[in-house]
PDB file with SEQRES, HELIX, SHEET and CRYST1 records, atoms N, CA, C and O in Angstrom:
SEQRES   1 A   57  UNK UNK UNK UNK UNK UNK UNK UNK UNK UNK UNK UNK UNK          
SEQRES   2 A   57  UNK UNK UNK UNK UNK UNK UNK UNK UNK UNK UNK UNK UNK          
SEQRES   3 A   57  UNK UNK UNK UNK UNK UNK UNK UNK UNK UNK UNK UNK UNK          
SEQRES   4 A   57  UNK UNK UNK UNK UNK UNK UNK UNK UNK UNK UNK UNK UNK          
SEQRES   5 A   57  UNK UNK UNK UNK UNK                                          
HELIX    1 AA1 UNK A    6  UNK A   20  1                                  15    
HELIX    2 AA2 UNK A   26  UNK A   34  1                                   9    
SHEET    1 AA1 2 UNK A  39  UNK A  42  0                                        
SHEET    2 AA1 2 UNK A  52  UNK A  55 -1                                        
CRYST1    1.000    1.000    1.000  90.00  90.00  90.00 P 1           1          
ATOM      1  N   UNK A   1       8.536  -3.636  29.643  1.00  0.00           N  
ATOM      2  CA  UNK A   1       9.428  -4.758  29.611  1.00  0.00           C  
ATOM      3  C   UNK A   1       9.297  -5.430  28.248  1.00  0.00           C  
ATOM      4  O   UNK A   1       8.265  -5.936  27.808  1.00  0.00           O  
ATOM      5  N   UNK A   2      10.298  -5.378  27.732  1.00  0.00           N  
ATOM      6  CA  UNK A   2      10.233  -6.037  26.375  1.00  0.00           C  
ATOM      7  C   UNK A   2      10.401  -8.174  26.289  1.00  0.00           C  
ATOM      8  O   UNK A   2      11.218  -8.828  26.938  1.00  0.00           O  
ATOM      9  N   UNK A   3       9.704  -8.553  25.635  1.00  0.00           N  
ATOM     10  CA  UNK A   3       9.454 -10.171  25.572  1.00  0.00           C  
ATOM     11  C   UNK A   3      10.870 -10.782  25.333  1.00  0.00           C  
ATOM     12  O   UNK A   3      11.493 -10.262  24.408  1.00  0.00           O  
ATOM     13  N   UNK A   4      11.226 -11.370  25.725  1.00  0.00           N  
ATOM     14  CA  UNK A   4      12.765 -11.956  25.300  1.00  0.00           C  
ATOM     15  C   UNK A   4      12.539 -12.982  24.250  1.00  0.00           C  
ATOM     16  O   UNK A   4      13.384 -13.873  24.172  1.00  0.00           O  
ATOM     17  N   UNK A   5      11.284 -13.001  23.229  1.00  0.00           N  
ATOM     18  CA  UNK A   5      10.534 -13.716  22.200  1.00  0.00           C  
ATOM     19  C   UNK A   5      11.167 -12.667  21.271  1.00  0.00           C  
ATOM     20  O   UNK A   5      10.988 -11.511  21.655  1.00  0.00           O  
ATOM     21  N   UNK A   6      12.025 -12.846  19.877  1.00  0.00           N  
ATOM     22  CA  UNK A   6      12.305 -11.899  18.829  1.00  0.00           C  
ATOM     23  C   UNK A   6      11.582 -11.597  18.030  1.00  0.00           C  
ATOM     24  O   UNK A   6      11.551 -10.516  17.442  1.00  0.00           O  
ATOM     25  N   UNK A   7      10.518 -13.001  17.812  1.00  0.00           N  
ATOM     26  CA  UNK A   7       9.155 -12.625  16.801  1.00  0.00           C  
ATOM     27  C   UNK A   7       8.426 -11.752  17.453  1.00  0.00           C  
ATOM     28  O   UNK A   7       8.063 -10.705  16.916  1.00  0.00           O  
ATOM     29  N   UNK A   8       8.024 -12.169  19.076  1.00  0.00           N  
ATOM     30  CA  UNK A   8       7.164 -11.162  19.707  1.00  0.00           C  
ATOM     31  C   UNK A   8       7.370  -9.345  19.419  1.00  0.00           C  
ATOM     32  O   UNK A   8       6.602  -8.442  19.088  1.00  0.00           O  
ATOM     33  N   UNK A   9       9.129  -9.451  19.816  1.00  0.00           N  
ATOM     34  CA  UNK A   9       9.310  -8.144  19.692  1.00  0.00           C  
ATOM     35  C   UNK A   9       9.357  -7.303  18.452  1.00  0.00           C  
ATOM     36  O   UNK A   9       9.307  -6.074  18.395  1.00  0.00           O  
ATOM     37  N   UNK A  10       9.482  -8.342  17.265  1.00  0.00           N  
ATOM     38  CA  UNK A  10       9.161  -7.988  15.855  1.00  0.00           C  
ATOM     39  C   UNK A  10       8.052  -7.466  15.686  1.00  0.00           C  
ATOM     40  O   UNK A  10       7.979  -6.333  15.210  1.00  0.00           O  
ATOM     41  N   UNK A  11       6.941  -8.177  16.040  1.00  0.00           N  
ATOM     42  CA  UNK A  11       5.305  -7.981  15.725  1.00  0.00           C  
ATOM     43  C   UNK A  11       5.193  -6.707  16.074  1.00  0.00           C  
ATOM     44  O   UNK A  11       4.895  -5.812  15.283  1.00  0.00           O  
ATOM     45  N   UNK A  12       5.483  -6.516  17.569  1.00  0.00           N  
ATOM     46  CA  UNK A  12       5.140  -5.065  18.205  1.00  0.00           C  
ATOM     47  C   UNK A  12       5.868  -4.127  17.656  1.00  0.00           C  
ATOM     48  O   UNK A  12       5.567  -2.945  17.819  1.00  0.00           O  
ATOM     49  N   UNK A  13       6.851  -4.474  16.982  1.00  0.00           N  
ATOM     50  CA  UNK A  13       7.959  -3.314  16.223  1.00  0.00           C  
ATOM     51  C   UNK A  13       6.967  -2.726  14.605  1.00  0.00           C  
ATOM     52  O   UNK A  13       6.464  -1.653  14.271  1.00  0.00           O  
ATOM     53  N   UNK A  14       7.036  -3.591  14.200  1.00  0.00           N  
ATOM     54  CA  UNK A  14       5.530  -3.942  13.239  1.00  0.00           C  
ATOM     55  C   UNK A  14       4.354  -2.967  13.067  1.00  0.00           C  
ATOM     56  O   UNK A  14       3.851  -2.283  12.175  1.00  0.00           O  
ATOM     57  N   UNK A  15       4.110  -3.334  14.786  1.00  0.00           N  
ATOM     58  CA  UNK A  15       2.563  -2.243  14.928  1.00  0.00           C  
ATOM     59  C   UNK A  15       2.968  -0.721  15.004  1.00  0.00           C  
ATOM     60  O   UNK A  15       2.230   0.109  14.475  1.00  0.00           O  
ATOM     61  N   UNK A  16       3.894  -0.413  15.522  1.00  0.00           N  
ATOM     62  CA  UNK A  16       4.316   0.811  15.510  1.00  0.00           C  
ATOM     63  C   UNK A  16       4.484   1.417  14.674  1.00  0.00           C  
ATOM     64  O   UNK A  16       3.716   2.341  14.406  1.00  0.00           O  
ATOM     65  N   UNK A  17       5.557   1.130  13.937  1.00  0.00           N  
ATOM     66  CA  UNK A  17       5.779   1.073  12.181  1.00  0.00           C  
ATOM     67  C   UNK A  17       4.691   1.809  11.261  1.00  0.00           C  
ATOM     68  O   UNK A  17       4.557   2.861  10.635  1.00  0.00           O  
ATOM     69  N   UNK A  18       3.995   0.633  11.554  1.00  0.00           N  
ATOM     70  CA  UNK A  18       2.928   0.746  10.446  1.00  0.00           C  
ATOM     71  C   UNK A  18       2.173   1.678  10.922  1.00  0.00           C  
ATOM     72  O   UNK A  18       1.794   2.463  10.054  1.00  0.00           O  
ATOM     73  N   UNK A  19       1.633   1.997  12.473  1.00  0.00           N  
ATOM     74  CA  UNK A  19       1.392   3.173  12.920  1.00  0.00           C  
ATOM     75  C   UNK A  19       1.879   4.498  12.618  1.00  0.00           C  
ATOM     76  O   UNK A  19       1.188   5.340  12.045  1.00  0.00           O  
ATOM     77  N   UNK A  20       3.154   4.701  13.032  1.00  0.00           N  
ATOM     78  CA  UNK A  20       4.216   6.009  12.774  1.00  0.00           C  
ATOM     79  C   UNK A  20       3.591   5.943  11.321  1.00  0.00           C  
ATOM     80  O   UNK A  20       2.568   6.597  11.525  1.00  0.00           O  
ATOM     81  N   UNK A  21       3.543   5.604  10.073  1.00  0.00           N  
ATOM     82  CA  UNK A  21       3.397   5.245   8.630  1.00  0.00           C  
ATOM     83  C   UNK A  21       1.962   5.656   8.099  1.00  0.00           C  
ATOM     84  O   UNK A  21       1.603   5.997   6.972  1.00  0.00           O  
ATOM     85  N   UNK A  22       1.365   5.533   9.111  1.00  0.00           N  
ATOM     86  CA  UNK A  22      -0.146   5.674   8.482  1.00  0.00           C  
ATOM     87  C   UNK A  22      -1.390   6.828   9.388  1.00  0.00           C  
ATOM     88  O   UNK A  22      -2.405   7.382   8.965  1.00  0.00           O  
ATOM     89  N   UNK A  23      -0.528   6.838  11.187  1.00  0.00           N  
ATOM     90  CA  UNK A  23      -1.129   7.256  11.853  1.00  0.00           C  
ATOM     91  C   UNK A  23      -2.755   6.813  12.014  1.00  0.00           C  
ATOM     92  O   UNK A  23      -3.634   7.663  12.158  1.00  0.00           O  
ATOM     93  N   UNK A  24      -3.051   5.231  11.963  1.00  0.00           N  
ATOM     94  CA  UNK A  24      -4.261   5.151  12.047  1.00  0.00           C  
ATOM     95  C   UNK A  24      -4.312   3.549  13.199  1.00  0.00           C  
ATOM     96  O   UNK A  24      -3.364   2.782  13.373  1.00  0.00           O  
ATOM     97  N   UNK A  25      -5.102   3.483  13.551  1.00  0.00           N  
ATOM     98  CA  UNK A  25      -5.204   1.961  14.272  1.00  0.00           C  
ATOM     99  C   UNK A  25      -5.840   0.768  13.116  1.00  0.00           C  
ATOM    100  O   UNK A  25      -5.543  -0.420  12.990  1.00  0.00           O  
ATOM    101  N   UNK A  26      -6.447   1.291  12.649  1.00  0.00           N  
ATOM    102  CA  UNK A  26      -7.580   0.517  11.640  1.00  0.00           C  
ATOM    103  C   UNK A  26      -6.497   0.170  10.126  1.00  0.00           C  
ATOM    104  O   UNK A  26      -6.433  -0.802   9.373  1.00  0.00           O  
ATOM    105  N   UNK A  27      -5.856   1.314  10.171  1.00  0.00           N  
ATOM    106  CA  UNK A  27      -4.647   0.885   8.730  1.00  0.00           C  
ATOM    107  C   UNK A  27      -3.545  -0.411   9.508  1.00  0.00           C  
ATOM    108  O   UNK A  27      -2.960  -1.347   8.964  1.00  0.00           O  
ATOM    109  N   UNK A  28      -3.574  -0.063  10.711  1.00  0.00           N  
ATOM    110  CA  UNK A  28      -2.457  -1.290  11.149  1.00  0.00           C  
ATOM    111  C   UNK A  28      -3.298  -2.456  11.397  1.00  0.00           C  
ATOM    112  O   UNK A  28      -2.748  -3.429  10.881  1.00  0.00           O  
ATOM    113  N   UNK A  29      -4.170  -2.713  11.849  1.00  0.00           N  
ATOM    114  CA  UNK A  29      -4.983  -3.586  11.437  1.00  0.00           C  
ATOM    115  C   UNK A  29      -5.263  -4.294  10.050  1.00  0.00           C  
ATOM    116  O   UNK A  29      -4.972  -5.483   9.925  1.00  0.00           O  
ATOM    117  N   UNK A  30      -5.845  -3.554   8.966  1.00  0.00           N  
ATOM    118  CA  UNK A  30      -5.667  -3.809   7.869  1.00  0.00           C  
ATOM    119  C   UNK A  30      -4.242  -4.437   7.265  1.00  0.00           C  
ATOM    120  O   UNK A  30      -4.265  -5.393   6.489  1.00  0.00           O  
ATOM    121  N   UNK A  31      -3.501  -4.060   7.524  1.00  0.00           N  
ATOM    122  CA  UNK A  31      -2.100  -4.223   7.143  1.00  0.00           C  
ATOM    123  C   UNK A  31      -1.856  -5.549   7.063  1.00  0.00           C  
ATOM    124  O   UNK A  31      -1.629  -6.273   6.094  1.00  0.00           O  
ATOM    125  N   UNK A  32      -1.957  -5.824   8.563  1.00  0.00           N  
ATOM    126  CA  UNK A  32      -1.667  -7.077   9.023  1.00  0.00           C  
ATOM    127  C   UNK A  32      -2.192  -8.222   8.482  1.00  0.00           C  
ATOM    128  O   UNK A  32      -1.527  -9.175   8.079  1.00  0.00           O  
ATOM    129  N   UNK A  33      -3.642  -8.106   8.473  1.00  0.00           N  
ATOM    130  CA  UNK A  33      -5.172  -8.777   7.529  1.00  0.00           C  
ATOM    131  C   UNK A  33      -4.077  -9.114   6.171  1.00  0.00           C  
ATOM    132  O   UNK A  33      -3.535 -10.191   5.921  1.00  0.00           O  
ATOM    133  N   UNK A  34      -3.974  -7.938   5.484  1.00  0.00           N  
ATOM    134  CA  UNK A  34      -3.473  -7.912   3.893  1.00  0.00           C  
ATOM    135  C   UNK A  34      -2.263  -8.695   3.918  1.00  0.00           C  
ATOM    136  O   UNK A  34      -1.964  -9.124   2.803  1.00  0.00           O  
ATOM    137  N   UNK A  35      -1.342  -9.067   5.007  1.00  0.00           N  
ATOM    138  CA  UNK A  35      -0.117  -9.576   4.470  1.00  0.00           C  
ATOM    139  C   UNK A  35      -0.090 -10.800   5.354  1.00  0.00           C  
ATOM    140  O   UNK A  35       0.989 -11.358   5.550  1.00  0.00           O  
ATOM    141  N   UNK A  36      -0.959 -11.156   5.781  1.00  0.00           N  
ATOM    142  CA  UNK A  36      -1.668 -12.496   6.359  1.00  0.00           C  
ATOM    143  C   UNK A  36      -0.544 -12.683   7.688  1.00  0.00           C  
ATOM    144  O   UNK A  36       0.229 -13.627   7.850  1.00  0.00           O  
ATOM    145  N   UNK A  37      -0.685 -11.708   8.399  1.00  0.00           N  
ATOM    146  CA  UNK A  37       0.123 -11.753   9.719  1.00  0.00           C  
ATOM    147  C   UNK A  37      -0.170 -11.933  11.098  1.00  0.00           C  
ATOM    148  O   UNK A  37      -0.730 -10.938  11.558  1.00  0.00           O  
ATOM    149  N   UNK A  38      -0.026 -12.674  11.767  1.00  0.00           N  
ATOM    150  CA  UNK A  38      -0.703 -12.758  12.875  1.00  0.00           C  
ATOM    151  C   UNK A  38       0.255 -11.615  14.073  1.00  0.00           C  
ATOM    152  O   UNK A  38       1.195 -10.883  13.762  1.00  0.00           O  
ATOM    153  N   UNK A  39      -0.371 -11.791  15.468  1.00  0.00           N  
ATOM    154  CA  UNK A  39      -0.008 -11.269  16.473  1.00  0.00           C  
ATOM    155  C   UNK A  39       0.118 -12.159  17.565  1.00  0.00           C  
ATOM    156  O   UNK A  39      -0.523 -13.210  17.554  1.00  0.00           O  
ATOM    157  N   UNK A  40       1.003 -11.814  18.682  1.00  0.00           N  
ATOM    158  CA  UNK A  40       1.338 -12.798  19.560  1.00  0.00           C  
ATOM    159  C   UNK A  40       0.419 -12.154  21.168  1.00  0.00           C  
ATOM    160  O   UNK A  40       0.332 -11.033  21.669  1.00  0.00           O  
ATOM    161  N   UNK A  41      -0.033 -13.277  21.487  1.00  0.00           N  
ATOM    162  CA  UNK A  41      -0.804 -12.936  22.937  1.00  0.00           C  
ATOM    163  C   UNK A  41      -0.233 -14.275  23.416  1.00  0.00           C  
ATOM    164  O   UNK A  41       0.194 -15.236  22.776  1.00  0.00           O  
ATOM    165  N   UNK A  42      -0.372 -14.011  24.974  1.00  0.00           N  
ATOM    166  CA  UNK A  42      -0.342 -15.257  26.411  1.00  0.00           C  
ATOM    167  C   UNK A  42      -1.273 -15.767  26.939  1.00  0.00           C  
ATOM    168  O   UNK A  42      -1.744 -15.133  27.883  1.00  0.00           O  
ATOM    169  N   UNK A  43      -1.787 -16.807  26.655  1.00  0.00           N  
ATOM    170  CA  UNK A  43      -2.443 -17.057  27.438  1.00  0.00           C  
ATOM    171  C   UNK A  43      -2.835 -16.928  29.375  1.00  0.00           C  
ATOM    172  O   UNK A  43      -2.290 -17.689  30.175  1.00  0.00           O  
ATOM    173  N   UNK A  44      -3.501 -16.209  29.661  1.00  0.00           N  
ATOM    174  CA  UNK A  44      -3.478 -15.811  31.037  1.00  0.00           C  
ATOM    175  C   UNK A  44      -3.858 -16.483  32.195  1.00  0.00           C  
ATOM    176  O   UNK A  44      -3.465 -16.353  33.354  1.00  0.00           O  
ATOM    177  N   UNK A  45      -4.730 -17.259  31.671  1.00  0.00           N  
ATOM    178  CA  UNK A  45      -5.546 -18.407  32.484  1.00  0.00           C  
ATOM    179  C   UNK A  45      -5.113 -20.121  32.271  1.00  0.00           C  
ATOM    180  O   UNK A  45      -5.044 -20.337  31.061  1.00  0.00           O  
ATOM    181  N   UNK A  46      -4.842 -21.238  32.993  1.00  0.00           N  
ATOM    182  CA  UNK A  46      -5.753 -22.210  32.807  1.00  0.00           C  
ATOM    183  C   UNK A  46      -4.391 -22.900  32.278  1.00  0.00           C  
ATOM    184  O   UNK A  46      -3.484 -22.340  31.663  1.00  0.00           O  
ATOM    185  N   UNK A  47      -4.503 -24.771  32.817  1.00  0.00           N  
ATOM    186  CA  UNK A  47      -3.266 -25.047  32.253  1.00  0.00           C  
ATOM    187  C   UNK A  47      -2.020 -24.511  31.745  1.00  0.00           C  
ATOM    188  O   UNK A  47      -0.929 -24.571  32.313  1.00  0.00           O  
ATOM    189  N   UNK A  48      -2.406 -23.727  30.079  1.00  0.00           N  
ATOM    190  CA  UNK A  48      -1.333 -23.866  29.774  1.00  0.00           C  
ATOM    191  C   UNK A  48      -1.002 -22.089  30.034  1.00  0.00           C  
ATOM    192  O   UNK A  48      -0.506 -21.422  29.126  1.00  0.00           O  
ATOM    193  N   UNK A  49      -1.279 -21.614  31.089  1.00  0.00           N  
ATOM    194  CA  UNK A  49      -0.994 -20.206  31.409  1.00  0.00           C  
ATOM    195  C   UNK A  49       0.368 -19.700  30.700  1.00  0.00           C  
ATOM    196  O   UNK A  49       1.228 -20.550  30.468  1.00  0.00           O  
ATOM    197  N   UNK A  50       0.558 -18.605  30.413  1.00  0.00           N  
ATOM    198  CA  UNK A  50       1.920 -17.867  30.343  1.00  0.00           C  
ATOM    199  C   UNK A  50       2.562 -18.680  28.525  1.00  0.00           C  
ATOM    200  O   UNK A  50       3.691 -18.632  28.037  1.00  0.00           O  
ATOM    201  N   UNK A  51       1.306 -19.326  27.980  1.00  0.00           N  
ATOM    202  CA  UNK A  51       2.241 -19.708  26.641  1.00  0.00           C  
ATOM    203  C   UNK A  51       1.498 -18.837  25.741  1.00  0.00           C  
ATOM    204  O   UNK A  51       0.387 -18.337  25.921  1.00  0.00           O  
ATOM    205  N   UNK A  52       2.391 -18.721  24.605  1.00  0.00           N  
ATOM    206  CA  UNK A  52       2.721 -17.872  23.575  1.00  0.00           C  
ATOM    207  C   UNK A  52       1.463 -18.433  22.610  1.00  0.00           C  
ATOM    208  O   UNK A  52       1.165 -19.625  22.684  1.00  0.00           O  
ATOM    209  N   UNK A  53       0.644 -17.423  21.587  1.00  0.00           N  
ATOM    210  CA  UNK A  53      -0.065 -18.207  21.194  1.00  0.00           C  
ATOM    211  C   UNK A  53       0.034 -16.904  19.964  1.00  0.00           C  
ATOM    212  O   UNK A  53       0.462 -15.765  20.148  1.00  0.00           O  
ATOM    213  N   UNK A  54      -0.372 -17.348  19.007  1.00  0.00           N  
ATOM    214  CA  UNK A  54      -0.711 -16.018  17.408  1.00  0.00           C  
ATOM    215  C   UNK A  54      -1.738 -16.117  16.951  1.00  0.00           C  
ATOM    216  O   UNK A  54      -2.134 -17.252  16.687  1.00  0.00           O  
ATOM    217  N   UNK A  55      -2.336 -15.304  16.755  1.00  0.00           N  
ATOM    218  CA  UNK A  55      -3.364 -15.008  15.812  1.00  0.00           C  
ATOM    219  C   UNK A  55      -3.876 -13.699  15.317  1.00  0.00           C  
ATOM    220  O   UNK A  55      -2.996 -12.899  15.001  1.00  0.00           O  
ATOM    221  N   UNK A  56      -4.757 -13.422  15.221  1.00  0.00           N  
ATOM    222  CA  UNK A  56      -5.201 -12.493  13.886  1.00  0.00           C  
ATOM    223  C   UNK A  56      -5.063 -11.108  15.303  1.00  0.00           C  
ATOM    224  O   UNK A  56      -5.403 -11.080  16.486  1.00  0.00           O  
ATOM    225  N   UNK A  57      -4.308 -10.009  14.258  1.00  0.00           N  
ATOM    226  CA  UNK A  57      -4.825  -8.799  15.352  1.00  0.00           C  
ATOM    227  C   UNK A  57      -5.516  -8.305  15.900  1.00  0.00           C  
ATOM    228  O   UNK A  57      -5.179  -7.353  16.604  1.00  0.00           O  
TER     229      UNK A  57                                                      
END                                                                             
């Protein structure tokens, strides 16, 4: 199921990318680091459950 978030679905478009591109997990990692990009997660728990939050991959 894809996020109805466009950045969300950017990011993950992103990881792939740079995957297909490099074939490595650790280069898409790096990548991200180098061009100062964060990633989007949900919080799962607790008050503010189900919100959108970014940070480092």
């Amino acid at each position: 199921m894809k996020d109805p978030d466009a950045a969300v679905r950017a990011a993950v478009e992103r990881v792939f990318a740079v995957f297909a591109a490099t074939g490595s997990a650790r280069q898409v990692v790096t990548a991200f680091a180098r061009d100062h990009l964060s990633f989007p997660a949900r919080i799962r728990t607790g008050p503010h459950r189900g919100e959108l939050v970014w940070g480092p991959l």
